[in-house]
SEFIZA-3560 file (N, C-alpha, C; in Angstrom, 3 decimals):
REM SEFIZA-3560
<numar><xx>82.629</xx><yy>77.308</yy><zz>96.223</zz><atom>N</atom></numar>
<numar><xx>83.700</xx><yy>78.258</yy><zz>96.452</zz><atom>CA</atom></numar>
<numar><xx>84.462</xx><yy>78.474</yy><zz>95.134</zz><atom>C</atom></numar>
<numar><xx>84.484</xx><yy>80.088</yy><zz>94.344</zz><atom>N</atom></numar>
<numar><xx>85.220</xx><yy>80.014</yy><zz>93.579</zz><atom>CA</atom></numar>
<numar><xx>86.746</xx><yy>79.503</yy><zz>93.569</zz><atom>C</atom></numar>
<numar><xx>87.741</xx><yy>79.204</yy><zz>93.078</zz><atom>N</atom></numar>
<numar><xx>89.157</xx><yy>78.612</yy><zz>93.094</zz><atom>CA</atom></numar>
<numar><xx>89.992</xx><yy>80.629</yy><zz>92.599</zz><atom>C</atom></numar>
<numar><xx>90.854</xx><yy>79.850</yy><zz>93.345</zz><atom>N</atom></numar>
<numar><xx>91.856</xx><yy>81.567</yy><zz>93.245</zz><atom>CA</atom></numar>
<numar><xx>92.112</xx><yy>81.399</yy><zz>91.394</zz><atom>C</atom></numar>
<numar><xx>91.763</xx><yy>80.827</yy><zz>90.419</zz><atom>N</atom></numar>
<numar><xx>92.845</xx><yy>81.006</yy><zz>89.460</zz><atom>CA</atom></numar>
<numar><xx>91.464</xx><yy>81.562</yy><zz>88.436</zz><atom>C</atom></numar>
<numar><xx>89.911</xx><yy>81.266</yy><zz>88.953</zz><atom>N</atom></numar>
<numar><xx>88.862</xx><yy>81.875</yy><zz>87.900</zz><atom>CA</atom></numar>
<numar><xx>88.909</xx><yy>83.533</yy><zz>88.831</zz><atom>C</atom></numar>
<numar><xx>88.756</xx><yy>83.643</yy><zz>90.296</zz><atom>N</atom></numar>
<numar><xx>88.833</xx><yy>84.689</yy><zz>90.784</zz><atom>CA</atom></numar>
<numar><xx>90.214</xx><yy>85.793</yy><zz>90.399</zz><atom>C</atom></numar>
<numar><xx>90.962</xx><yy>84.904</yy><zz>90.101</zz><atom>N</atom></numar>
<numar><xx>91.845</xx><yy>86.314</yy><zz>89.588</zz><atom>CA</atom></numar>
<numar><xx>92.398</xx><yy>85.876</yy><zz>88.461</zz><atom>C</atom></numar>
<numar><xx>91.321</xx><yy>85.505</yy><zz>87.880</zz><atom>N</atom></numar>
<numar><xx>91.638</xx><yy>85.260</yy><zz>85.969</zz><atom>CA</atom></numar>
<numar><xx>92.205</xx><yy>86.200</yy><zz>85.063</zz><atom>C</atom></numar>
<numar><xx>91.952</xx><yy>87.511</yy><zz>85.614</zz><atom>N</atom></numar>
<numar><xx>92.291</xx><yy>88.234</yy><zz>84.223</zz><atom>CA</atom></numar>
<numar><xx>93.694</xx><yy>88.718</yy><zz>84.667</zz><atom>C</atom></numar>
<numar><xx>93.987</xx><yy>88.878</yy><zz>86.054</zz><atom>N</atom></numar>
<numar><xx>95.592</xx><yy>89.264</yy><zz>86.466</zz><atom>CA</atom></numar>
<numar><xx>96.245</xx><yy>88.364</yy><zz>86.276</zz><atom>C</atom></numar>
<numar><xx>95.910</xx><yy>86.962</yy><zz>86.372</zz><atom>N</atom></numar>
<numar><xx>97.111</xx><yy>85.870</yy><zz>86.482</zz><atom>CA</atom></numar>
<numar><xx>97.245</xx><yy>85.975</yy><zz>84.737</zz><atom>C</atom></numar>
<numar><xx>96.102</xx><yy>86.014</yy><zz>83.572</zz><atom>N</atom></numar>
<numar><xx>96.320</xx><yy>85.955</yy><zz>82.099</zz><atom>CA</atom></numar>
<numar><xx>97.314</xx><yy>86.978</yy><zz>81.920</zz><atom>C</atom></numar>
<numar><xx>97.329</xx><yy>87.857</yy><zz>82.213</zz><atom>N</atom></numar>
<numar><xx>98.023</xx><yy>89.287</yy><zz>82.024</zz><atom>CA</atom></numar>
<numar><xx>99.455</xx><yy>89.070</yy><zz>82.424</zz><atom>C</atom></numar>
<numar><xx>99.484</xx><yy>88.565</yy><zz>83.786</zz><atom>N</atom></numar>
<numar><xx>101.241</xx><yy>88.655</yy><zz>84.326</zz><atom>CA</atom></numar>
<numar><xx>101.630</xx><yy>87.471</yy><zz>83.588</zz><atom>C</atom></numar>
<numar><xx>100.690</xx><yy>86.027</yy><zz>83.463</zz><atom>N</atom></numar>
<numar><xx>100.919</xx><yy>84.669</yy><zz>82.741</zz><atom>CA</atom></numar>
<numar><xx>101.754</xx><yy>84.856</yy><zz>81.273</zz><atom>C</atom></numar>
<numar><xx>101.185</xx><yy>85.201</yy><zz>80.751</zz><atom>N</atom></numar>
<numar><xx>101.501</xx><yy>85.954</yy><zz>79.298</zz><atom>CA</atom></numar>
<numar><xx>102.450</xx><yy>87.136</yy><zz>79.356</zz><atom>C</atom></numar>
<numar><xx>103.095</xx><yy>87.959</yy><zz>80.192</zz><atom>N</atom></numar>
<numar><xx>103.942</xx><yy>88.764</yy><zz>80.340</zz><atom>CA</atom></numar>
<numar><xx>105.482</xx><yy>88.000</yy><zz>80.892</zz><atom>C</atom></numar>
<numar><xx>105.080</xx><yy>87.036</yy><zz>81.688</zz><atom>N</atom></numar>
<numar><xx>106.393</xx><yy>86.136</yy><zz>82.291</zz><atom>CA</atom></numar>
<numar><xx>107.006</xx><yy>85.341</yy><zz>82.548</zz><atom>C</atom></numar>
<numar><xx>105.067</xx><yy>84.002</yy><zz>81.692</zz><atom>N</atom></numar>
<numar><xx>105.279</xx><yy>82.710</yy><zz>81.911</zz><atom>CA</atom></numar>
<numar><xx>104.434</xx><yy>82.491</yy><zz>83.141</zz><atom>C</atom></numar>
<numar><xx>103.896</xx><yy>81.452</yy><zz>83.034</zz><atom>N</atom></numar>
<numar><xx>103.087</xx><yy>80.575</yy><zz>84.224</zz><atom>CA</atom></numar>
<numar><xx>103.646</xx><yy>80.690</yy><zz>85.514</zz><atom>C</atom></numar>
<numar><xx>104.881</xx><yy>80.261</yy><zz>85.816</zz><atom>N</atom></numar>
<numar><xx>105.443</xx><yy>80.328</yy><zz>86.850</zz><atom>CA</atom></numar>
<numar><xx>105.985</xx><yy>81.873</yy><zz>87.612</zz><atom>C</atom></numar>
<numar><xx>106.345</xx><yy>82.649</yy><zz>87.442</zz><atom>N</atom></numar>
<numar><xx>106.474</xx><yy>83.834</yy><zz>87.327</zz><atom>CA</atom></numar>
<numar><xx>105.179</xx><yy>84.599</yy><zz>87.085</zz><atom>C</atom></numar>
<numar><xx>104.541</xx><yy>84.433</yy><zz>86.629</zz><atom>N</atom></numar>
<numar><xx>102.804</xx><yy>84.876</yy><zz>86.275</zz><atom>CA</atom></numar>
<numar><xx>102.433</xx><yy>85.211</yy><zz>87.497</zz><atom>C</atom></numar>
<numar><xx>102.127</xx><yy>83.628</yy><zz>88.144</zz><atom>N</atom></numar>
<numar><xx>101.450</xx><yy>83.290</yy><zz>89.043</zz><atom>CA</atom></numar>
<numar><xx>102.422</xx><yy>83.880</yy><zz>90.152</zz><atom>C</atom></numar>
<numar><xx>103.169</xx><yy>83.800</yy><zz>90.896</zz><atom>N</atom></numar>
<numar><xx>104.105</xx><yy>84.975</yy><zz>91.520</zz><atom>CA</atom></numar>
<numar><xx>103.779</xx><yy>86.568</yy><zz>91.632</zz><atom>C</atom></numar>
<numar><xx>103.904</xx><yy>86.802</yy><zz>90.344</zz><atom>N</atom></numar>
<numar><xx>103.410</xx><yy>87.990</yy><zz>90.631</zz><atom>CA</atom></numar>
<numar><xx>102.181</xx><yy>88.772</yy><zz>91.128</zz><atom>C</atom></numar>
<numar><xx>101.056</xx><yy>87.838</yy><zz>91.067</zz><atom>N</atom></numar>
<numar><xx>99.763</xx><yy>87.742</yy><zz>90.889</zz><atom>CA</atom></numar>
<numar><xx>99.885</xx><yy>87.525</yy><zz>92.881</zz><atom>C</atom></numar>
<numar><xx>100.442</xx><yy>86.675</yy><zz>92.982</zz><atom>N</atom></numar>
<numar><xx>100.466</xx><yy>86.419</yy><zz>94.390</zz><atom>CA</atom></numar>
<numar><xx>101.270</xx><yy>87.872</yy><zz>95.512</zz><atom>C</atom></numar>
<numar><xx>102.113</xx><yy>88.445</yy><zz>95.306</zz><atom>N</atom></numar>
<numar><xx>102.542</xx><yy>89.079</yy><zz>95.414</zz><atom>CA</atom></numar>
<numar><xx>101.869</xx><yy>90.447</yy><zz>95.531</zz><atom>C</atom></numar>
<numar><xx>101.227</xx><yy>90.411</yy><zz>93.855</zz><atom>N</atom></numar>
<numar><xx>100.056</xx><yy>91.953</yy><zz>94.137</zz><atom>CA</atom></numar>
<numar><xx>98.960</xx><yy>91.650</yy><zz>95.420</zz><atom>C</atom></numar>
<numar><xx>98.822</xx><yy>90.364</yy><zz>95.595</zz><atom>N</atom></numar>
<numar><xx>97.806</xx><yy>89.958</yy><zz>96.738</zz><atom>CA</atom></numar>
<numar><xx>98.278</xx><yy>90.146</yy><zz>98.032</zz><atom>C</atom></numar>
<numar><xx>99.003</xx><yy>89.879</yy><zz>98.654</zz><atom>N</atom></numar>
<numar><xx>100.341</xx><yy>90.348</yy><zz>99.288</zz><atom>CA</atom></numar>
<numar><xx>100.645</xx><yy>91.371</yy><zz>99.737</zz><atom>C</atom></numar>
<numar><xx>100.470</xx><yy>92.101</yy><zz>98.837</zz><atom>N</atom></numar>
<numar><xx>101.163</xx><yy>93.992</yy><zz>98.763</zz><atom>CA</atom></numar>
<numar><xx>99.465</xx><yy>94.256</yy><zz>99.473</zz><atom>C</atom></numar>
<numar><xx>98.859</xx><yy>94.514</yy><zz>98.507</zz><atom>N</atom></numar>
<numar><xx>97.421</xx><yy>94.219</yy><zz>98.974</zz><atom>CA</atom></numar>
<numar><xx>96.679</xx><yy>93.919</yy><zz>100.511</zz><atom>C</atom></numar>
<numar><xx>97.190</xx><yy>92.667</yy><zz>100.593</zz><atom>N</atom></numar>
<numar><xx>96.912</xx><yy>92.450</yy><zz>102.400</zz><atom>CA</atom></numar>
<numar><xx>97.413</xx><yy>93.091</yy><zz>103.281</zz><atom>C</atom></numar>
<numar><xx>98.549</xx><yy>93.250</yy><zz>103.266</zz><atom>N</atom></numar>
<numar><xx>99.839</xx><yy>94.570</yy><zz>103.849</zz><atom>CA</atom></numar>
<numar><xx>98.997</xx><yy>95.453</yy><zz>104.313</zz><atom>C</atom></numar>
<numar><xx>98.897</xx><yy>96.169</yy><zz>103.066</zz><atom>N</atom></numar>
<numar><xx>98.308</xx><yy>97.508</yy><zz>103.132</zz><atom>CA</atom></numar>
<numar><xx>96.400</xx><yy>97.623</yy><zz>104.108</zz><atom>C</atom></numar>
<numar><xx>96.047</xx><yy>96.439</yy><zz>104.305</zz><atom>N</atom></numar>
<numar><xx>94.669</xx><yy>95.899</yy><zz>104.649</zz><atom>CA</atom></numar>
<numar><xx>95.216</xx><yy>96.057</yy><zz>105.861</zz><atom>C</atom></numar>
<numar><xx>96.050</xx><yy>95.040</yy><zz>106.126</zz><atom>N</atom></numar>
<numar><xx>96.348</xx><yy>94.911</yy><zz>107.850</zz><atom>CA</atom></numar>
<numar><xx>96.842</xx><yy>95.982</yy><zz>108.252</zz><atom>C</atom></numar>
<numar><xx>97.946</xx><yy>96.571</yy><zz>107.944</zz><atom>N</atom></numar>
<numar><xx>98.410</xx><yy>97.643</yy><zz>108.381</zz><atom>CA</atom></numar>
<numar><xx>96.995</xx><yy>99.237</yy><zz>108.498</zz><atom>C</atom></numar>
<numar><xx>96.276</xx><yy>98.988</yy><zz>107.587</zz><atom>N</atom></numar>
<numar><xx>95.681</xx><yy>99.733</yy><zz>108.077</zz><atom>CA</atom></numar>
<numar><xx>94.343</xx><yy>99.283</yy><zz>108.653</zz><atom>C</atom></numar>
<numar><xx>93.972</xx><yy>98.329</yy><zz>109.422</zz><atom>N</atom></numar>
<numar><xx>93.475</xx><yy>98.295</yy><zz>110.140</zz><atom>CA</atom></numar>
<numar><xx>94.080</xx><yy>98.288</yy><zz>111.785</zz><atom>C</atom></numar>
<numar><xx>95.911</xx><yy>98.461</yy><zz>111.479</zz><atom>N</atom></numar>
<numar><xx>96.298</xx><yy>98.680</yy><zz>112.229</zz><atom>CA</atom></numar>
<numar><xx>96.284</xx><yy>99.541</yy><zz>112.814</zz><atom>C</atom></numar>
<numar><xx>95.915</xx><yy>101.070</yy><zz>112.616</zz><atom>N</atom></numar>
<numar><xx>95.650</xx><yy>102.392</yy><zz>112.686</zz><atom>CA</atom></numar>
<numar><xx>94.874</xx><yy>102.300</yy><zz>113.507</zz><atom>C</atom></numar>
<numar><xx>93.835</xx><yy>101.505</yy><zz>113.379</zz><atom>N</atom></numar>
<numar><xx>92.646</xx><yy>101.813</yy><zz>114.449</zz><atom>CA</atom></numar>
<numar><xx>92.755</xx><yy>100.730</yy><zz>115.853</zz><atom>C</atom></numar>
<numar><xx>93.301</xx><yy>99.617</yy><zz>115.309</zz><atom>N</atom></numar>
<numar><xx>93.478</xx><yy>98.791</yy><zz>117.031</zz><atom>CA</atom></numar>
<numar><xx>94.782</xx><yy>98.700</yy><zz>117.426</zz><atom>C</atom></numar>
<numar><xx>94.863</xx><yy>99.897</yy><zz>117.946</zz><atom>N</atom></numar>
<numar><xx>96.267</xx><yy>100.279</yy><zz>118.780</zz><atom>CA</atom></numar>
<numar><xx>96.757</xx><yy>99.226</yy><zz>119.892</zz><atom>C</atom></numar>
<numar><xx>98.184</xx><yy>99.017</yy><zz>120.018</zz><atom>N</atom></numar>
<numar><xx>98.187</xx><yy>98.351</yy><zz>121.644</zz><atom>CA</atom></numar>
<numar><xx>98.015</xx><yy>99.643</yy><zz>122.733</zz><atom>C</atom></numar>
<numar><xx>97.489</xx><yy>98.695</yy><zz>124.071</zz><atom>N</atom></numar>
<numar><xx>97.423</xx><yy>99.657</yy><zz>124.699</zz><atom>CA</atom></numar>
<numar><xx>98.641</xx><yy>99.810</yy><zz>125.964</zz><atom>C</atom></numar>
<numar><xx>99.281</xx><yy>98.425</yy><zz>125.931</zz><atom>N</atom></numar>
<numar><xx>100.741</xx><yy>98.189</yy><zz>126.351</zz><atom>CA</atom></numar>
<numar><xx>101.884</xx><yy>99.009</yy><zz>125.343</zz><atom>C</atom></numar>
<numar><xx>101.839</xx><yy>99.370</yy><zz>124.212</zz><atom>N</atom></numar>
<numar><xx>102.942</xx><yy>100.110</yy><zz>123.517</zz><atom>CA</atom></numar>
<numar><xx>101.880</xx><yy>101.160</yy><zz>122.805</zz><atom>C</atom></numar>
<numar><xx>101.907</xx><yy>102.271</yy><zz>123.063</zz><atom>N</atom></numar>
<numar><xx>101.357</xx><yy>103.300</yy><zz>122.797</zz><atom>CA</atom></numar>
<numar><xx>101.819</xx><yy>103.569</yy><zz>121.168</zz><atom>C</atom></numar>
<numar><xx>101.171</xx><yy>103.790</yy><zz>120.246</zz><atom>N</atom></numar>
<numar><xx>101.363</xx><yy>103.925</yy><zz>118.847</zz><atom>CA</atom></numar>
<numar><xx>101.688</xx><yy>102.878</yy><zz>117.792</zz><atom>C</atom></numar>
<numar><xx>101.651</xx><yy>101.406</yy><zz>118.351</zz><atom>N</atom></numar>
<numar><xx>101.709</xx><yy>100.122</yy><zz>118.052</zz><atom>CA</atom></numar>
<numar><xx>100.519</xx><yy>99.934</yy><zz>117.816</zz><atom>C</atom></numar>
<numar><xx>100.565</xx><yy>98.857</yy><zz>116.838</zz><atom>N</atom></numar>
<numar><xx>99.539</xx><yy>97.842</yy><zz>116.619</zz><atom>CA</atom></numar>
<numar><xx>99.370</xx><yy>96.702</yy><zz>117.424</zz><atom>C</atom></numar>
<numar><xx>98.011</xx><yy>96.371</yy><zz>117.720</zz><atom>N</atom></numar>
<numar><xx>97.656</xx><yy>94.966</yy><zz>118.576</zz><atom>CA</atom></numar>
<numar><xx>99.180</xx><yy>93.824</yy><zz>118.198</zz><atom>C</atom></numar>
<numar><xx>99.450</xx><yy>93.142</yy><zz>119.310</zz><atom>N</atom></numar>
<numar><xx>100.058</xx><yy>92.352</yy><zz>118.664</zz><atom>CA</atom></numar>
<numar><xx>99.842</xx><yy>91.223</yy><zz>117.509</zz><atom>C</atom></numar>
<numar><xx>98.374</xx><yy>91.063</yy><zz>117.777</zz><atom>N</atom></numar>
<numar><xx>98.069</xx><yy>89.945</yy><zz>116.497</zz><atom>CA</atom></numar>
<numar><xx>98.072</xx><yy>90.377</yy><zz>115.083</zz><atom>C</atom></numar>
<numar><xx>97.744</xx><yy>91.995</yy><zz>115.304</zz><atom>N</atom></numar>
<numar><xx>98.159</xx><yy>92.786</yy><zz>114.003</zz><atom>CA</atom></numar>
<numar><xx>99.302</xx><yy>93.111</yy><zz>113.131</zz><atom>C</atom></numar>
<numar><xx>100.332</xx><yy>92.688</yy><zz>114.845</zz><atom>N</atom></numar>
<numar><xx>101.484</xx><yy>92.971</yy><zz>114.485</zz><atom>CA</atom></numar>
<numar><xx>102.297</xx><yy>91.757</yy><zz>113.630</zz><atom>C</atom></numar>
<numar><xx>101.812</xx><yy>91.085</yy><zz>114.550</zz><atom>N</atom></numar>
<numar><xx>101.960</xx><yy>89.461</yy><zz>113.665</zz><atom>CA</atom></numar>
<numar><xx>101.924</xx><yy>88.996</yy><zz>112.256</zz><atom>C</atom></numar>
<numar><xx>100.595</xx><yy>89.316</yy><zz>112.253</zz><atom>N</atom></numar>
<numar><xx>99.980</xx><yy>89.367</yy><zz>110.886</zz><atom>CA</atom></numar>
<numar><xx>100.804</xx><yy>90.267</yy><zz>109.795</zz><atom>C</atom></numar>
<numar><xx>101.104</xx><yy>91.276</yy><zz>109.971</zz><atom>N</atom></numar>
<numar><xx>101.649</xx><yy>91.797</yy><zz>109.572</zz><atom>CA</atom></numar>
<numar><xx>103.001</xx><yy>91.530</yy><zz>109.112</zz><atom>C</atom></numar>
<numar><xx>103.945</xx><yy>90.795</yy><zz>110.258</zz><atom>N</atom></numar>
<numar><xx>105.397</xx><yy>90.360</yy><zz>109.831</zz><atom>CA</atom></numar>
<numar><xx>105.351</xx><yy>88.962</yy><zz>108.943</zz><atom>C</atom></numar>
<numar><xx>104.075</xx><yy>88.254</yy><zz>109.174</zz><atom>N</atom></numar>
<numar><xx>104.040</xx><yy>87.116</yy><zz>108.507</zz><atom>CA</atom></numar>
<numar><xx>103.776</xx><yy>87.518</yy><zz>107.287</zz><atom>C</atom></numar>
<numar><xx>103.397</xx><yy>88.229</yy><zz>106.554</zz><atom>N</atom></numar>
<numar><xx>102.370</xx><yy>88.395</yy><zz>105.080</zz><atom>CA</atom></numar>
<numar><xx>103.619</xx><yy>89.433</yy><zz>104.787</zz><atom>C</atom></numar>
<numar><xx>104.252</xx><yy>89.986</yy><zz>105.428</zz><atom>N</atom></numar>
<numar><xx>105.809</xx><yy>90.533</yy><zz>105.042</zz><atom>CA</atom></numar>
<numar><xx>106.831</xx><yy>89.747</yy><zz>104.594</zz><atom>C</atom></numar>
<numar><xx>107.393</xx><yy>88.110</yy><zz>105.524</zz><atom>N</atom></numar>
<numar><xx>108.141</xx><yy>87.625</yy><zz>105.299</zz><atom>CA</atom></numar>
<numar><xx>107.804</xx><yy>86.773</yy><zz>103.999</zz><atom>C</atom></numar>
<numar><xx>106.016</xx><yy>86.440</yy><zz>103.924</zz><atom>N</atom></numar>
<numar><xx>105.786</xx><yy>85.381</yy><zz>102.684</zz><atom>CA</atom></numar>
<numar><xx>106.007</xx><yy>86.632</yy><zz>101.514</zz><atom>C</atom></numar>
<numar><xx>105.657</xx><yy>87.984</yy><zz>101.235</zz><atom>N</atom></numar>
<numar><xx>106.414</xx><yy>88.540</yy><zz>100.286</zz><atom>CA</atom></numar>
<numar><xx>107.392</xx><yy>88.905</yy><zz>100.155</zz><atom>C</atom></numar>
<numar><xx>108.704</xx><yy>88.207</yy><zz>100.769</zz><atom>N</atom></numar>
<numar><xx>110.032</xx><yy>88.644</yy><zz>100.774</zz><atom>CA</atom></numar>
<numar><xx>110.297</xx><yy>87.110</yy><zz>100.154</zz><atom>C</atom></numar>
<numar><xx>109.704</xx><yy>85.934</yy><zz>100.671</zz><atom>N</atom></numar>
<numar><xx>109.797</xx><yy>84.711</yy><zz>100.148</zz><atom>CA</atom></numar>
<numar><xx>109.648</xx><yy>84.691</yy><zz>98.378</zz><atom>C</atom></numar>
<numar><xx>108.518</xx><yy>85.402</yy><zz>98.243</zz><atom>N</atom></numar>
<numar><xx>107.821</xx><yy>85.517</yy><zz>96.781</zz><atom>CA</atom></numar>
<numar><xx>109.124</xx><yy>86.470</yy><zz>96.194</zz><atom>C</atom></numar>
<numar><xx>109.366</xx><yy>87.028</yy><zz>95.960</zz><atom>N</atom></numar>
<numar><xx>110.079</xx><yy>88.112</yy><zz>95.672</zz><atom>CA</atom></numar>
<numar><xx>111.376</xx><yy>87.653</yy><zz>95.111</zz><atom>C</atom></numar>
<numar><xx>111.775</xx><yy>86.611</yy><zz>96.266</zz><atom>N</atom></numar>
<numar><xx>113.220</xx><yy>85.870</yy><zz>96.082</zz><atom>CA</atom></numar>
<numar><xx>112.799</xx><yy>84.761</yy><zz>94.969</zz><atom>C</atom></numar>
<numar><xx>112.264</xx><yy>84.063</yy><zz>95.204</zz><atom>N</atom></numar>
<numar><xx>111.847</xx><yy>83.120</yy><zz>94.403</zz><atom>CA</atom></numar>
<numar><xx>111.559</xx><yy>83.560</yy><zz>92.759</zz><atom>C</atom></numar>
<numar><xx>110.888</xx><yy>84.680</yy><zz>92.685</zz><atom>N</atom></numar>
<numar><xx>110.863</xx><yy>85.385</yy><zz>91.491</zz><atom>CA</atom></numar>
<numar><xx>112.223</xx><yy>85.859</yy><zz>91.070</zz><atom>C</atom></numar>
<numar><xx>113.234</xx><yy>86.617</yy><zz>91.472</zz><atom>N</atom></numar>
<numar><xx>114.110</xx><yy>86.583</yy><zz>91.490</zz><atom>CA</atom></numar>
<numar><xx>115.465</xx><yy>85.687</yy><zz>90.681</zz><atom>C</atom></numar>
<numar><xx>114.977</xx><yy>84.291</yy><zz>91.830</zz><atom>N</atom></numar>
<numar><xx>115.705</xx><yy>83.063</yy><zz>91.270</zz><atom>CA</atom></numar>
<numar><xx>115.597</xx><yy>82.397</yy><zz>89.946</zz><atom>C</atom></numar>
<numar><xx>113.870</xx><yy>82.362</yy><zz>89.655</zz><atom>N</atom></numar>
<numar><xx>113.701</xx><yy>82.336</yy><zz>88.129</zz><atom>CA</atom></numar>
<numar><xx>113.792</xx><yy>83.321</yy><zz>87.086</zz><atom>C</atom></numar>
<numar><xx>113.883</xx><yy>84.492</yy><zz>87.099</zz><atom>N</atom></numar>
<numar><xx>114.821</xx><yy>85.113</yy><zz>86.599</zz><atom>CA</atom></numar>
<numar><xx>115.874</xx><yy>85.084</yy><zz>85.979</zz><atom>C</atom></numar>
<numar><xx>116.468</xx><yy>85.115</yy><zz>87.069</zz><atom>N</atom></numar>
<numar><xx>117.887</xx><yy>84.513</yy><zz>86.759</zz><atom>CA</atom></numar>
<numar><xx>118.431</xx><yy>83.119</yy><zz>86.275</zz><atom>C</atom></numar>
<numar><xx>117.834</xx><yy>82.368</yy><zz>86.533</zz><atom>N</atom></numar>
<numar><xx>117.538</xx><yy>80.947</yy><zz>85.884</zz><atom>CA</atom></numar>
<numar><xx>117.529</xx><yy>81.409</yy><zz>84.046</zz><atom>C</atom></numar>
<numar><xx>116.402</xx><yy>82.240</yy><zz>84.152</zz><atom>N</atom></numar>
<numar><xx>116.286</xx><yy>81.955</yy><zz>82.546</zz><atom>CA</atom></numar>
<numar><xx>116.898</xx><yy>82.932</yy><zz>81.832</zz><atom>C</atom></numar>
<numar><xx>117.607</xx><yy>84.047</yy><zz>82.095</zz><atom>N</atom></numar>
<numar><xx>118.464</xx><yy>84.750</yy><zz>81.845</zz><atom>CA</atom></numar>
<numar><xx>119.726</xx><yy>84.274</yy><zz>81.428</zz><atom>C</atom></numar>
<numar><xx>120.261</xx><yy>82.779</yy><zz>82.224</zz><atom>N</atom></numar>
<numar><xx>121.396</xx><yy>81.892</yy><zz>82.511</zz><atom>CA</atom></numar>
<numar><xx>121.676</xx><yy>81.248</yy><zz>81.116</zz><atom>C</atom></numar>
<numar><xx>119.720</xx><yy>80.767</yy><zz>80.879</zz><atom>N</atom></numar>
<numar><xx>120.092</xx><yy>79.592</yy><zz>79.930</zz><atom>CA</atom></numar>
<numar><xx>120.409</xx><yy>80.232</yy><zz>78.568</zz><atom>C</atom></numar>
//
C-alpha cells in the first residue's frame, strides 16, 4: 500500500515549502477534503432520499456533514498556526 505522503508527494512539497511542514501538510489535507465534498455531494445527486424528496440518502448525508466538520476542524487549526507565528 502506497503511504499518503509518496502518494501526494508533489502537493505536500509544494504547500511544505510554501508554509512549513505543519501547515503544508494541512493544506494538502484540506485540498483532499474539498475534494471528497465535492465526490460525495455529487454522488449525492444521484441517490436521492426517497423519505425527503430532493435530499440525499441519509448516509450521504452523513458523510457529507462529517468530511464538512473535519474541514472546518482543518481550517481552524491552520488558522491557529498562523497566528501563532505571526505572534512570535
Amino acid at each position: 500500500m502506497t503511504s499518503v505522503f509518496n502518494k501526494h508527494h508533489d502537493a505536500l512539497e509544494h504547500h511544505e515549502t510554501m508554509m512549513g511542514p505543519a501547515r503544508g501538510r494541512l493544506a494538502v489535507a484540506l485540498d483532499l477534503l474539498t475534494d471528497s465534498l465535492a465526490l460525495v455531494g455529487q454522488h449525492g445527486v444521484y441517490c436521492r432520499s426517497d423519505r425527503f424528496p430532493g435530499k440525499p440518502k441519509m448516509d450521504i448525508a452523513l458523510v457529507l456533514e462529517q468530511l464538512d466538520d473535519a474541514k472546518q476542524l482543518v481550517q481552524s487549526a491552520m488558522e491557529t498556526l498562523k497566528k501563532a507565528k505571526t505572534e512570535k
